[in-house]
Every structure is written in structure tokens, then in C-alpha cells.
C-alpha positions as CSV (number, residue, x, y, z in Angstrom):
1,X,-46.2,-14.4,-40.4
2,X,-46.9,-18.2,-40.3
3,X,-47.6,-19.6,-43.5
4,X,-48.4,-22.7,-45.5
5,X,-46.2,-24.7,-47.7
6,X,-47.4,-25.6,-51.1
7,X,-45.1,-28.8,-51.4
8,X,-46.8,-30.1,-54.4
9,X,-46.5,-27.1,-56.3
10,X,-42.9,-26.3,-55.4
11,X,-41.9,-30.1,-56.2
12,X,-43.3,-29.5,-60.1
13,X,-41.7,-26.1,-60.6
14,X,-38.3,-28.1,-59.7
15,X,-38.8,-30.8,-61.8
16,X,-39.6,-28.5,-64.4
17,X,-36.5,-26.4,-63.9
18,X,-34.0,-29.7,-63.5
19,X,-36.0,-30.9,-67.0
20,X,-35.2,-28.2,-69.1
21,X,-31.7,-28.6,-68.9
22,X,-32.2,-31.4,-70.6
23,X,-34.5,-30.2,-73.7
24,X,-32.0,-29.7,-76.7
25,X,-34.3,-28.6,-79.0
26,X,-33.6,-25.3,-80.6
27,X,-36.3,-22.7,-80.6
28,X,-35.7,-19.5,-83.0
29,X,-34.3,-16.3,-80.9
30,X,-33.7,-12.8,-81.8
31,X,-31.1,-10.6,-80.8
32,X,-33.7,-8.3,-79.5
33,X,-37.1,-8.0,-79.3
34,X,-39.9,-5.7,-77.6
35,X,-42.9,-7.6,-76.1
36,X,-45.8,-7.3,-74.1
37,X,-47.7,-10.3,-71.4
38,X,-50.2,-10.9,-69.4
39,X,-51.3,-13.2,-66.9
40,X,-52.4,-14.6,-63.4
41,X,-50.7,-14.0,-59.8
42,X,-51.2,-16.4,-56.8
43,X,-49.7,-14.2,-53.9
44,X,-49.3,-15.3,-50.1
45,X,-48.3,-13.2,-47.6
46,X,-44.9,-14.7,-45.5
47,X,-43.0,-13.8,-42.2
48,X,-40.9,-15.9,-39.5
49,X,-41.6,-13.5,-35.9
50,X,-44.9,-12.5,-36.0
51,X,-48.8,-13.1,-35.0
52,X,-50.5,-12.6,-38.3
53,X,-51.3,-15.5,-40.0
54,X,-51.9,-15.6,-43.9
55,X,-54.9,-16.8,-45.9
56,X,-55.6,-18.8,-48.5
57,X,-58.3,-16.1,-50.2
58,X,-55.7,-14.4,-52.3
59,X,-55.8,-13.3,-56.0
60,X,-53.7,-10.7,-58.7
61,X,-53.1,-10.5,-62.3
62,X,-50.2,-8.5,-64.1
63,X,-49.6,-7.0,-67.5
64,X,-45.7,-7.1,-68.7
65,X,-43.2,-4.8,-71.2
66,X,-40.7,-6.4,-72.3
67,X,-37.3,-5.2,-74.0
68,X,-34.9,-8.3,-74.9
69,X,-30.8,-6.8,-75.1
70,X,-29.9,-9.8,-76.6
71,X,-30.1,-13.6,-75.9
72,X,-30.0,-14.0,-72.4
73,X,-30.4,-10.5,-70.9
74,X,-33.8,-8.7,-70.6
75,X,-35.4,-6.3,-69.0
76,X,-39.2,-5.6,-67.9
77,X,-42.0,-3.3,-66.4
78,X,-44.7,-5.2,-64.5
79,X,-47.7,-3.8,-63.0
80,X,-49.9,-5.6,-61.1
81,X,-52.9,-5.8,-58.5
82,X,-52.8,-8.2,-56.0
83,X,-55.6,-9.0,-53.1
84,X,-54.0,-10.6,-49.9
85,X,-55.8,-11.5,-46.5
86,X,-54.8,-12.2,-42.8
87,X,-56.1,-12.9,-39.9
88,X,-55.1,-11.9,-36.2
89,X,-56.9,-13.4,-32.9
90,X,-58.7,-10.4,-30.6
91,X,-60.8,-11.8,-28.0
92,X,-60.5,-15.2,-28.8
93,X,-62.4,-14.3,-32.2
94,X,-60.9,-14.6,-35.3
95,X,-60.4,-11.0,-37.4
96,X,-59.8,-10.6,-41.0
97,X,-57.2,-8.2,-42.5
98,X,-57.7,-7.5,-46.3
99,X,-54.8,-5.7,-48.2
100,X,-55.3,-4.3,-52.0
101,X,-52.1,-3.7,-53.2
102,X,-51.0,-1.7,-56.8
103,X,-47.5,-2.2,-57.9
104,X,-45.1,-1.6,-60.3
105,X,-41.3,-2.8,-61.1
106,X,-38.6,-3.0,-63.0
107,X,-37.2,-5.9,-63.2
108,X,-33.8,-7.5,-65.0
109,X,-33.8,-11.1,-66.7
110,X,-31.0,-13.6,-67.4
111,X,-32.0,-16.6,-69.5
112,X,-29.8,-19.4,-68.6
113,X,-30.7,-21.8,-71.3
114,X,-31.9,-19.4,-74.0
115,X,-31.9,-22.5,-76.8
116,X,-34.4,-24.6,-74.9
117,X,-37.6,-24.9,-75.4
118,X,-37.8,-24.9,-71.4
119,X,-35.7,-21.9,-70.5
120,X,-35.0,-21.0,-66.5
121,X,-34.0,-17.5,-65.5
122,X,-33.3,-15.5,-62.9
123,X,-34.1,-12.4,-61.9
124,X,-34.1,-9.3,-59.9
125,X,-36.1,-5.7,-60.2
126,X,-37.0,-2.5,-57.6
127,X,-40.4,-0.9,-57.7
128,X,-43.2,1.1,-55.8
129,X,-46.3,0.2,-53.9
130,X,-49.2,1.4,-53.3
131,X,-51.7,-0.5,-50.5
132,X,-54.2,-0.2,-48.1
133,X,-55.0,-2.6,-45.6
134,X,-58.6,-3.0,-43.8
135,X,-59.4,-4.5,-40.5
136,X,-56.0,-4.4,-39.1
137,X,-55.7,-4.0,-35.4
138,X,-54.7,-0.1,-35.4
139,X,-56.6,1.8,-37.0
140,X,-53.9,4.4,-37.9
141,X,-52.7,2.1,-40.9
142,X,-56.1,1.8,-41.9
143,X,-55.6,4.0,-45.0
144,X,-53.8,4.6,-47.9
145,X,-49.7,4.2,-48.2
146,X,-47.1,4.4,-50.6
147,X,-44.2,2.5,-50.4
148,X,-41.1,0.5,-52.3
149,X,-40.4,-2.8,-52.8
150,X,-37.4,-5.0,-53.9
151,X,-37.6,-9.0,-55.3
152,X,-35.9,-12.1,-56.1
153,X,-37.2,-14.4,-58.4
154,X,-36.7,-17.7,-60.4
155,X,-39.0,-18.5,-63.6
156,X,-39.6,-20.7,-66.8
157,X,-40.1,-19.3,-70.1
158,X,-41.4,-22.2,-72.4
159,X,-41.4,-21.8,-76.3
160,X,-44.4,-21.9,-78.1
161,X,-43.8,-20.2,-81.6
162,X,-41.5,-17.4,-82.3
163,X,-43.7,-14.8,-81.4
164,X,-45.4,-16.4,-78.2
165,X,-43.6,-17.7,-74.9
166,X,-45.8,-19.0,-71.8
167,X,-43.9,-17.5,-68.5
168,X,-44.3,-19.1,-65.0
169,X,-42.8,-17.7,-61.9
170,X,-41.8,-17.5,-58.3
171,X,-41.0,-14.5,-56.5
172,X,-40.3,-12.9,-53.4
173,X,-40.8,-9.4,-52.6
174,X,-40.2,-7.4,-49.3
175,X,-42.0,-4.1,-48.7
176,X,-39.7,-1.4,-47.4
177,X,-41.9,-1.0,-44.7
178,X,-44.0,-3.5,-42.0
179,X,-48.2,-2.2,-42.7
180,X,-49.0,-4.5,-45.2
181,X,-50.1,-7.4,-43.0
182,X,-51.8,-5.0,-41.0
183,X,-49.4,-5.3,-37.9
184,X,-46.8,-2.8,-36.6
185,X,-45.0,-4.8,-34.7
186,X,-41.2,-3.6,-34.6
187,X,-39.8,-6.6,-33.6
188,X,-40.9,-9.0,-36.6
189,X,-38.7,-10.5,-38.6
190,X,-39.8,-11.1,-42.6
191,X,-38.2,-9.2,-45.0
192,X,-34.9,-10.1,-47.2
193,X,-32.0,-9.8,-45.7
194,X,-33.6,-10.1,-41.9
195,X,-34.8,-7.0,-41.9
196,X,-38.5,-5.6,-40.7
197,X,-40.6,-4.8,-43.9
198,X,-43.0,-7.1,-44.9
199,X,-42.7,-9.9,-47.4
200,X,-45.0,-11.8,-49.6
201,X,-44.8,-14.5,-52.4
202,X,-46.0,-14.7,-55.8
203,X,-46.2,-17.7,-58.1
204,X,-47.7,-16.6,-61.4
205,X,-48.6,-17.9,-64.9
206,X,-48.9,-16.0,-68.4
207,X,-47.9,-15.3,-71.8
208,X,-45.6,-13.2,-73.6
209,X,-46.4,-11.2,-77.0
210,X,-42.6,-10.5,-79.4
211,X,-44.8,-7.9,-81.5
212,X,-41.3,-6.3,-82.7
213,X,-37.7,-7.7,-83.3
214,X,-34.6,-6.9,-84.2
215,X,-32.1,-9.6,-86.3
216,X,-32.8,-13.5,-85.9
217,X,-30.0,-14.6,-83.9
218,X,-27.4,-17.2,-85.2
219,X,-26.6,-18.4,-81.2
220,X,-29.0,-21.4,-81.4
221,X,-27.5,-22.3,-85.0
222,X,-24.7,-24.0,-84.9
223,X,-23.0,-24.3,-88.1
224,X,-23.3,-27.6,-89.2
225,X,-21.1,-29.5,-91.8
226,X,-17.6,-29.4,-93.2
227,X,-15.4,-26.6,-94.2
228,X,-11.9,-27.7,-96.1
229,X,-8.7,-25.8,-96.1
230,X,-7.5,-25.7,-99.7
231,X,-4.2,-27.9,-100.3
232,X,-3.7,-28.7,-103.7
233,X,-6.6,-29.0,-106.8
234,X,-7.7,-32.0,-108.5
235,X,-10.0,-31.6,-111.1
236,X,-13.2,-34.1,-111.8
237,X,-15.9,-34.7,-113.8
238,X,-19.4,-35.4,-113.3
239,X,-21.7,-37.4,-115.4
240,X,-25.4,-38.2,-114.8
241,X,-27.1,-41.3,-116.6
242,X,-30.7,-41.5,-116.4
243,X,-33.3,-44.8,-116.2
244,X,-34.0,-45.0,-120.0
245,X,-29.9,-46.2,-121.3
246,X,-28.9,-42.5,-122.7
247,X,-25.6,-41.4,-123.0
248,X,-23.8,-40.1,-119.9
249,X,-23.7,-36.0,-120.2
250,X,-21.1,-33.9,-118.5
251,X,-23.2,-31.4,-116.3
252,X,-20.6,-30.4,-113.7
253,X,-16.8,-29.7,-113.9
254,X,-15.7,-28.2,-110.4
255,X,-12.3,-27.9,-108.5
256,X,-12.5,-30.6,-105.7
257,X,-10.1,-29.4,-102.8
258,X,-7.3,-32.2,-101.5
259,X,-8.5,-32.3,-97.9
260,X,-5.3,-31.7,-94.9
261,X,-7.8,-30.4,-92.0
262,X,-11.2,-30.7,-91.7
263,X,-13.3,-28.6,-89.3
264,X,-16.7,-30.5,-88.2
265,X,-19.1,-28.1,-87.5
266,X,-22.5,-29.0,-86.4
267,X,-20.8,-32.0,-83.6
268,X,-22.7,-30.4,-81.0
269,X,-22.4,-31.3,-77.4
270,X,-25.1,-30.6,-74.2
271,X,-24.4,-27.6,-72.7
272,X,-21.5,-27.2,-70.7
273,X,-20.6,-30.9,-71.5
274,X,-19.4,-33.5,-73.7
275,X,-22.1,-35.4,-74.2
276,X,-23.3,-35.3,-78.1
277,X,-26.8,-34.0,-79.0
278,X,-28.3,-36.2,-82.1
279,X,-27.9,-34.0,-84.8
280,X,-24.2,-35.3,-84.4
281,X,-24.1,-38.4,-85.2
282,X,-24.5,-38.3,-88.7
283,X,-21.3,-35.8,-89.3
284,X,-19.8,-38.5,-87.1
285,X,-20.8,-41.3,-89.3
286,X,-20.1,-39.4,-92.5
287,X,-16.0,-39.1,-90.6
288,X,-16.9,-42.6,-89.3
289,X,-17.0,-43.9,-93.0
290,X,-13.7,-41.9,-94.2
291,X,-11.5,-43.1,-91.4
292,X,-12.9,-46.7,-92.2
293,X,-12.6,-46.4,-96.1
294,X,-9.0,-45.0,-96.0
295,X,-7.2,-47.2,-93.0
296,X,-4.1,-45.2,-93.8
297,X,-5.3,-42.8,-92.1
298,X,-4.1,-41.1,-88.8
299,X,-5.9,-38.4,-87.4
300,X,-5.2,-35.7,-84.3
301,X,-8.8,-35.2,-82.9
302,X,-8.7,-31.1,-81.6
303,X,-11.3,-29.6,-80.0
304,X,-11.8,-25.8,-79.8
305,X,-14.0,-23.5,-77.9
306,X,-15.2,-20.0,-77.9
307,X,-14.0,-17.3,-75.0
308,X,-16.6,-18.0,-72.8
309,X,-15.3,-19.0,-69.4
310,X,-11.9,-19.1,-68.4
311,X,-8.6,-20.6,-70.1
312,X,-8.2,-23.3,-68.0
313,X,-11.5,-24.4,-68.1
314,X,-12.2,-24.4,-71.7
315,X,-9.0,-26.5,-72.3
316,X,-10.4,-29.2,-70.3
317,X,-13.9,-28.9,-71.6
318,X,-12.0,-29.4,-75.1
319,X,-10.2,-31.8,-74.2
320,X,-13.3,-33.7,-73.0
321,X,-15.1,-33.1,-75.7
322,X,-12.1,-34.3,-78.2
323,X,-11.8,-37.6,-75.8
324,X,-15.4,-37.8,-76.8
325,X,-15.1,-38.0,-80.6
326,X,-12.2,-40.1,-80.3
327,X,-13.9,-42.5,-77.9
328,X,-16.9,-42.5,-80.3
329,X,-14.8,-43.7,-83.5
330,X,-12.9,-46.5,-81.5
331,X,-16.2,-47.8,-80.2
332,X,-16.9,-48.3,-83.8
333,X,-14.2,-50.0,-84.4
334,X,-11.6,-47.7,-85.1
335,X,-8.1,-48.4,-84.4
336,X,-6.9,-46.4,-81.1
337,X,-3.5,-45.9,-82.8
338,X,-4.8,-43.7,-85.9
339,X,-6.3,-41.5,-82.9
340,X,-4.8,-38.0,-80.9
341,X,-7.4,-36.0,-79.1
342,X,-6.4,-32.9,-78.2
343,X,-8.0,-29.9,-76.2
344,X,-6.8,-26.5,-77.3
345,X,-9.4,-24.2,-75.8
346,X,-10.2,-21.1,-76.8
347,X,-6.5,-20.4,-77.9
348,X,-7.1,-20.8,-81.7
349,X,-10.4,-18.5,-82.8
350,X,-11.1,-18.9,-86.6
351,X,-13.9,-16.2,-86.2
352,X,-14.7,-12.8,-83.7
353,X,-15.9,-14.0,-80.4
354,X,-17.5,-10.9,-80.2
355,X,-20.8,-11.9,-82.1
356,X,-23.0,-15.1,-81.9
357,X,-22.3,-16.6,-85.1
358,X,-18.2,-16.1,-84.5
359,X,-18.5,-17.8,-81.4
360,X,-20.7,-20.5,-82.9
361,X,-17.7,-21.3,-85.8
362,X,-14.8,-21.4,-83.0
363,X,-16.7,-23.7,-80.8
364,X,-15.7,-26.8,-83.0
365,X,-13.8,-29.8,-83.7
366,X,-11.1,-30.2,-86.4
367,X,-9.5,-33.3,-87.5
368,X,-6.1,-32.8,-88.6
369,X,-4.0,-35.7,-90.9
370,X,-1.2,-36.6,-88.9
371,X,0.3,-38.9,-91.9
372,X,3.8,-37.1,-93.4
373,X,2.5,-38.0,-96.5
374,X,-0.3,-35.9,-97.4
375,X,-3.5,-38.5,-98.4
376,X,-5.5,-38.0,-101.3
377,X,-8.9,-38.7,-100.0
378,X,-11.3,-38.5,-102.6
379,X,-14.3,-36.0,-102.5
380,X,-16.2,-36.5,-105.2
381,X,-16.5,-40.4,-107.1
382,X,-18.5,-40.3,-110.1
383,X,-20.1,-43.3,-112.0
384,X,-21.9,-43.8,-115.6
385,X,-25.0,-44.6,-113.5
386,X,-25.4,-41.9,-110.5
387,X,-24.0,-38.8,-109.8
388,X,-22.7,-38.7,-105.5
389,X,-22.8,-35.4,-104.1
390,X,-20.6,-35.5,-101.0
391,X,-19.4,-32.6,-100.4
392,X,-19.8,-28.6,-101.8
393,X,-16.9,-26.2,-101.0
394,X,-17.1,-22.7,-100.6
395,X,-14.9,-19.7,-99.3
396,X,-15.8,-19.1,-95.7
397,X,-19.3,-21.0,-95.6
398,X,-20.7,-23.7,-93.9
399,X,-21.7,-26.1,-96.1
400,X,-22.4,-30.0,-96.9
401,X,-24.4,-31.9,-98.8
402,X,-24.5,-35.8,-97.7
403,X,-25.9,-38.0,-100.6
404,X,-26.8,-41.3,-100.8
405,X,-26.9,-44.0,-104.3
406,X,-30.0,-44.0,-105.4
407,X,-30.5,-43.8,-109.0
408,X,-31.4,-40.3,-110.1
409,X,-31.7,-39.2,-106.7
410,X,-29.8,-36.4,-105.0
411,X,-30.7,-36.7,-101.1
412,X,-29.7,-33.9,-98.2
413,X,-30.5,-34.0,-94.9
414,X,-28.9,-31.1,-93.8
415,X,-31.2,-28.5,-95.5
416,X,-33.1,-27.4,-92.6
417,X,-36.0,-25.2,-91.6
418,X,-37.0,-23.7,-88.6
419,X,-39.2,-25.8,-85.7
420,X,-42.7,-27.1,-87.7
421,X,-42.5,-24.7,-90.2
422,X,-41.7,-24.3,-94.0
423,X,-39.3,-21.3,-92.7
424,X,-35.4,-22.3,-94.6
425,X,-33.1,-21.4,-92.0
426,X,-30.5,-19.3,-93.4
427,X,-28.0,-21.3,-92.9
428,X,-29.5,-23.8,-95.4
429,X,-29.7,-20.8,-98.3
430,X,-26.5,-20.9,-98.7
431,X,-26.5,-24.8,-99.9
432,X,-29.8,-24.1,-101.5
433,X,-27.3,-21.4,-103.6
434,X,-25.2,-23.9,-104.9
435,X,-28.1,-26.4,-105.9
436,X,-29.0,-23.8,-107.9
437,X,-25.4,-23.4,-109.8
438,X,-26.1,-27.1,-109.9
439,X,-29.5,-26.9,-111.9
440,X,-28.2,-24.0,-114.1
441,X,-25.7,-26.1,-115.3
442,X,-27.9,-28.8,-116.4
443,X,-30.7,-26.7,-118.4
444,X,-31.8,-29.4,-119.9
445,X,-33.0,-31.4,-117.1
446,X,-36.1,-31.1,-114.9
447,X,-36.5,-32.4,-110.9
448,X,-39.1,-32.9,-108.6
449,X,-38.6,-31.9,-105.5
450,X,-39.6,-34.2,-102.9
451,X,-40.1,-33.3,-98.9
452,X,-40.2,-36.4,-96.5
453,X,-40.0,-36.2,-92.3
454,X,-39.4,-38.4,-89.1
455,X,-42.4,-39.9,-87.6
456,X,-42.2,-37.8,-84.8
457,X,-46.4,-35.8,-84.9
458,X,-49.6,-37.2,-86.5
459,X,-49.1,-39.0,-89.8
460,X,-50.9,-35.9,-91.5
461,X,-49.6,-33.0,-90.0
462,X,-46.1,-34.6,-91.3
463,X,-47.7,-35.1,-95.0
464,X,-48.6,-31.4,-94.7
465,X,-45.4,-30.2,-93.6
466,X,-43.5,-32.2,-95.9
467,X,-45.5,-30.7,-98.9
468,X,-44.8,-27.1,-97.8
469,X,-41.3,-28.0,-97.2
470,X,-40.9,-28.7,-100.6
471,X,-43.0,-26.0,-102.2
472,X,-40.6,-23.4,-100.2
473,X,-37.7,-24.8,-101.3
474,X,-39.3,-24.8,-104.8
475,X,-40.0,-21.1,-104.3
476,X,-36.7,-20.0,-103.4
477,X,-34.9,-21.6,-106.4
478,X,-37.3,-19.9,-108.7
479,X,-36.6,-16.8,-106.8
480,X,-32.8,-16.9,-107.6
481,X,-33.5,-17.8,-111.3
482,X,-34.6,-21.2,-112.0
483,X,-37.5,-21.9,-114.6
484,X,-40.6,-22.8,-112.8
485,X,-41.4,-25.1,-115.5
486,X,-38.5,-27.2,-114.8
487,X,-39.8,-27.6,-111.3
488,X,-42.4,-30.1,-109.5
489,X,-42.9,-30.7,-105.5
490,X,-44.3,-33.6,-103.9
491,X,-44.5,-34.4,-100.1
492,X,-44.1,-38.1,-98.7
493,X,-44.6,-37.1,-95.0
494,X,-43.2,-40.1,-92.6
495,X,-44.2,-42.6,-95.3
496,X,-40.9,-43.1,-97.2
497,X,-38.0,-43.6,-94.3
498,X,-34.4,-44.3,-95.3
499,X,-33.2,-45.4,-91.9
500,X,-34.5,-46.1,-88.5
501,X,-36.7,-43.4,-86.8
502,X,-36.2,-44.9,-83.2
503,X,-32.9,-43.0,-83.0
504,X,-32.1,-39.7,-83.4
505,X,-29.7,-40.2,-86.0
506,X,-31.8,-41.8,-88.1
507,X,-34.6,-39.4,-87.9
508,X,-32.2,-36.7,-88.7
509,X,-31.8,-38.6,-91.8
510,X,-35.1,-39.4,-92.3
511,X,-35.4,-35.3,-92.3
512,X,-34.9,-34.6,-95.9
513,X,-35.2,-33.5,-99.5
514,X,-34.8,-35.2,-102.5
515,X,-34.3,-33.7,-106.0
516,X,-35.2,-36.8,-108.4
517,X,-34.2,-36.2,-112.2
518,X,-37.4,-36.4,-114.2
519,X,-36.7,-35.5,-117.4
């Protein structure tokens, strides 16, 4: 079959596919789901050895089922009806072969990419035809046939809320036998594998429906944050002064933890790389800071991963990814000689690599005190004028809450909700948990809680979302027992920045809540 090329549209489906490896964005996922599609089919008939040639009059449209196993595998039934012409010279004039074709398939799905918001795949399936061509040269295929079919494929699925994906495609599919161009030919040559059955192309574009799912999945989540490792207790008080000159009153008297090894979750690296993403750079700064406040400091950088390719490779990829880190705090000025980067690989698991969220904790980087002496870095510093929230340690959780000096203010930027939505991500429920031992400590006092974003949208969509934000948050701490007379909600939207929004670190900052003492 001679055929046209569609260079255009081939160029823009590999642009696309070489661009999403580069969107770092995480979209929510599930660990399963059931769904259902729809869409448009462009198909063209193809073939290397023979005298049909295809047209351009062609047309389909497909439904989909789908059934999600977990992150990256699914699996699908497609029907579909798909016109496709021909044409064939008899007599020097110019005939017309038009094949209706009904199909079904099964197809299998790997998501490469599943935490993009561009996600390629691959895929493969097996199904049935059922076609008849008219106007073909013999008239003995001029009728009705049932046949199978076999395809390859490459496709996009690009995120559009959690329910709702939009799917574009490119397959080929060979016939297992040679009518459906209309020509009977045994010596053509068109199929997969070299082989005699017809072929044909599809490129096709639709949306998918998730109308049922199973568990939100933690893959896309990494834990971000410090966890401690317990080496001796130092106990501290916590006093709060308000604007007006009262007396200082003790509101918190908690165990601060002496820190040997720290375990930086949430330094996040591209895929399959160790190149930082943005939300990094702030855990970064906040060890930045440490390392520059207490020079007697010496640190082994390790990095760990989870069992996902072999042992050789993942020690180099930790390695690199250590190197990284360490290269990151010298280029701001730290001393080399404080610094050891190590790669261990995935020889040191602190969680099952048999689910999501236990590979997301071992995929990590600790810093270890290399000092003989073990050094007292403070956690917690307290003042008659502000309270400074560093850090909040709990057994087995993932948890930190940065703060910065500003009066009454408490500020964290590391309570998080899911992609343009008022949604807290679970992982943020559990520092939302201790907040709330916080407040019910203090019953005395009352907060408003205040919502503020990047200037990343329309200045009122932002002012929107930030006031939702903070009426969710408000919600859940009256859920888990706080008076709702003690709390108030306001939303600053992208008016109120606390550090520059032309990077990515400081829009992560800029991403926040405050809780402001009011009374």
C-alpha cells in the first residue's frame, strides 16, 4: 500500500512525548481505578509491496473500559468503527475501494511517567474484526468477513482533574488476513513482522471517565520533611508574648530530640536522575542554614534508594544524587572538608519496598554527624517576643513545620493540598494533628487562619483558592476538636509574598498558611 506521511503531525506527537518527561508536576493517582472514554479515530490504511493506494476520506470513533492494576499497568476494551478507502487503477480509470470495519480489543497499558501531568505509554492488545470491503477488484471478497487483529501502539495521557484524563494515540494494527484493502495479492508485504495481512494506522484523540477508585496512591507523594532518630532528651520551654506588653505564658513543654542523623525526605530529584525538582530547595536551605549556623559541623551526605533496578545501578544513581546535595551546599559556600557523599543504594531500606509509600521513605537522603563528639544542635529557640516552630517530632511520621519571625505569626509552607484544590493531602493531616495539640494547649488563645499562594493563575482565582484553603484547614481542626469560636479564615491570594515568586523555591514558600494569634 503506498501511503502518505503526516510529517507535521508526527513531529508534534514527539515533541509532546520528549516534553513530558520534563513536567514534574504531580497529578493525584489511585492505586486502581475502573473508567470508561470516548473519542475520535483518524485511520489510514499502510503497506510496502502492493498496488492499492490509500485515501485521505477516512473516519472512526471508539468507546473505551478501563481497569487500572495499579500506577503504571492497565488494561482496556476498545470497540470501534472505522471507515477506510482505496483506490486501484483498471483501465486507466481510477476505482474506489470502501472498507467499514467493526472492531474490538483488548489491550495492556504501561504508564511510564505515571506522576506527570503528560504521561507516555506503551501498549499492546489482540482483538477481532469484522469488515466488508466494496468495489474491490474481485468480487469474491465483496462481502462480509471476520477476522483478528494484533497492535502496537504509543500514547499520551494528559491530566485534567482526578477523575478526567484526555488520551491521544498512535497505533498500528495488522489484520490476520490480506482483504481489507480490497486486494488478494499473496505476494504483498504489510503486516507486522513482514508478514501478508493487512495493516492500517490510527492516530486518535479522547477522554477518559475514573467513575470508580480504589485507595489514593502515596507514589506521587514523596514524603517531605525531616524525621530525627532519638539520641538523648533536652527539655524546653515555650513562651508566647503577644503585641499589647503581657506577660509571657508557658503554652508548650515538649521533649526536643538531640539530633545524630537526619533523614531529608521530600529532596526530590527528576526521574531517573540527580537533578533536583523545586520543592527541594527549601529542605536544602533549611540544612543550608544548620551547617552555616553550627561550623563545627561535619557531615557524611548518604543517599539511599528503593529496589527498583539493579544493585549496581542504584549505588551509582545514589551516589550521584549524594554528589548532588554535597555540590549544592559547597556552591553556597560550604566548606568541602565538613562534606562525605556517599551512595549506598538500595542496601539500607528503612520501610517495605513492597508498597508505594515504603518505597517513597527509602528513596532518601540522610545526613549523618561525622563529629566524635556528638553536637547539640538546637531544635527549638524560644524568645519573650515570638515563639519559632522549627521542627515537630513524631514516631514514624513525616513531619516539619518551617517557621519564620514574625511577631505572632506561625508560617508553614509545607502543609499542602492537592493540584488547585482545597483537597489536604494526607500527608499534611498529620502536621495539621499536631497543630491541633498545639491549639489545645493554649485554650485561651484564638488564631486566624490565613491562606496565601504563588502568582502562578489569575490574581482572582488565587484569592479564591487561598480562601478555601484556609476554610478547609479551618474545618478539619474543628473536626478533631477545636472550638469554632476560637477560629477565623482569611485568604490573601498572591497579594502578600514572603520571598521571590520567579523561582521555584520561593513560590514554594510563598505557598502557605499562617496561624496569626488574635486574641
Amino acid at each position: 500500500m503506498k501511503t502518505k506521511i503526516f510529517p507535521a503531525v508526527l513531529v508534534r506527537i514527539i515533541f509532546l512525548m520528549f516534553l513530558s518527561h520534563n513536567i514534574f508536576a504531580q497529578p493525584q493517582m489511585w492505586e486502581s481505578s475502573w473508567g470508561i472514554g470516548f473519542g475520535g479515530t483518524y485511520p489510514r490504511l499502510m503497506g510496502i509491496t502492493t498496488p492499492m493506494i490509500s485515501e485521505d476520506e477516512n473516519f472512526g470513533f471508539y468507546l473505551d473500559l478501563n481497569r487500572s492494576f495499579n500506577e503504571n499497568l492497565s488494561a482496556r476494551f476498545r470497540p470501534s468503527f472505522l471507515h477506510m478507502e482505496s483506490s486501484y487503477y483498471q483501465d486507466s480509470d481510477q476505482k474506489i475501494v470502501k472498507t467499514n470495519l467493526l472492531s474490538g480489543s483488548v489491550d495492556f497499558l504501561y504508564e511510564i511517567f505515571p506522576c506527570s501531568y503528560i504521561s507516555p505509554y506503551i501498549l499492546t492488545g489482540f482483538g477481532f474484526q469484522v469488515f466488508r470491503p466494496t468495489g474491490a477488484p474481485s468480487k469474491k471478497i465483496d462481502k462480509t468477513h471476520f477476522r483478528y487483529q494484533y497492535d502496537l501502539g504509543v500514547g499520551l495521557k494528559i491530566y485534567l482533574s482526578e477523575y478526567w484524563k484526555l488520551n491521544t494515540e498512535i497505533n498500528y494494527l495488522t489484520s490476520s488476513h490480506n482483504y481489507l484493502d480490497g486486494n488478494i495479492q499473496k505476494n504483498e508485504l504489510k503486516g507486522l513482522f513482514k508478514t501478508n495481512g493487512d495493516s492500517y494506522m490510527t492516530f486518535s484523540l479522547g477522554v477518559n471517565w475514573y467513575f470508580e477508585t480504589g485507595e489514593k496512591s502515596n507514589i506521587c507523594e514523596n514524603p517531605s520533611g525531616l524525621r530525627e532518630k532519638p539520641n538523648q532528651i533536652i527539655e524546653h520551654n515555650t513562651y508566647i508574648t503577644n503585641n499589647y506588653g503581657s506577660e509571657p505564658k508557658e503554652i508548650i513543654k515538649k521533649e526536643i530530640e538531640q539530633v545524630e542523623k537526619i533523614i531529608l525526605f521530600g529532596v526530590n530529584f527528576e526521574f531517573d536522575k540527580s537533578t533536583f525538582l523545586p520543592e527541594s530547595y527549601p529542605i536544602l536551605k533549611h540544612l543550608l542554614t544548620v551547617l552555616q549556623n553550627h561550623q563545627e559541623i561535619n557531615i557524611e551526605i548518604q543517599g539511599h534508594t528503593d529496589n527498583y533496578g539493579t544493585d549496581l545501578y542504584n549505588i551509582g544513581l545514589s551516589q550521584r544524587r549524594a554528589d548532588a546535595v554535597k555540590n549544592y551546599l559547597i556552591d553556597n559556600g560550604i566548606d568541602s572538608k565538613r562534606l562525605i557523599a556517599t551512595g549506598l543504594g538500595e542496601g539500607y531500606p528503612i520501610a517495605d519496598n513492597n508498597s508505594s509509600r515504603g518505597r517513597a521513605f527509602n528513596r532518601r537522603i540522610e545526613i549523618k554527624i561525622t563529629n566524635e563528639d556528638k553536637i547539640n544542635i538546637p531544635l527549638l529557640k524560644q524568645s519573650k517576643e515570638s515563639i519559632i516552630l522549627d521542627t515537630i517530632v513524631k514516631h514514624e511520621q513525616n513531619l516539619i513545620a518551617k517557621s519564620t519571625k514574625l511577631g505572632e505569626k506561625l508560617i508553614f509552607t509545607n502543609i499542602q493540598f492537592n493540584v488547585n484544590s482545597d483537597i489536604i493531602t494526607e500527608s499534611s493531616k498529620h502536621i495539621l494533628n499536631d497543630i491541633k495539640e498545639i491549639l489545645s494547649k493554649i485554650p485561651d488563645f484564638d488564631v486566624e487562619i490565613q491562606g496565601y499562594t504563588d502568582n502562578d493563575g489569575d490574581e482572582f482565582s488565587n484569592q479564591i483558592l487561598s480562601e478555601k484553603r484556609a476554610i478547609s484547614v479551618k474545618n478539619y481542626l474543628v473536626q478533631k476538636g477545636i472550638a469554632v469560636h476560637r477560629l477565623t479564615t482569611a485568604g490573601f491570594g498572591e497579594s502578600k509574598p514572603i520571598s521571590d515568586n520567579s523561582t521555584q523555591e520561593g513560590k514554594a514558600k510563598n505557598r502557605r498558611i499562617e496561624f496569626v494569634i488574635i486574641k
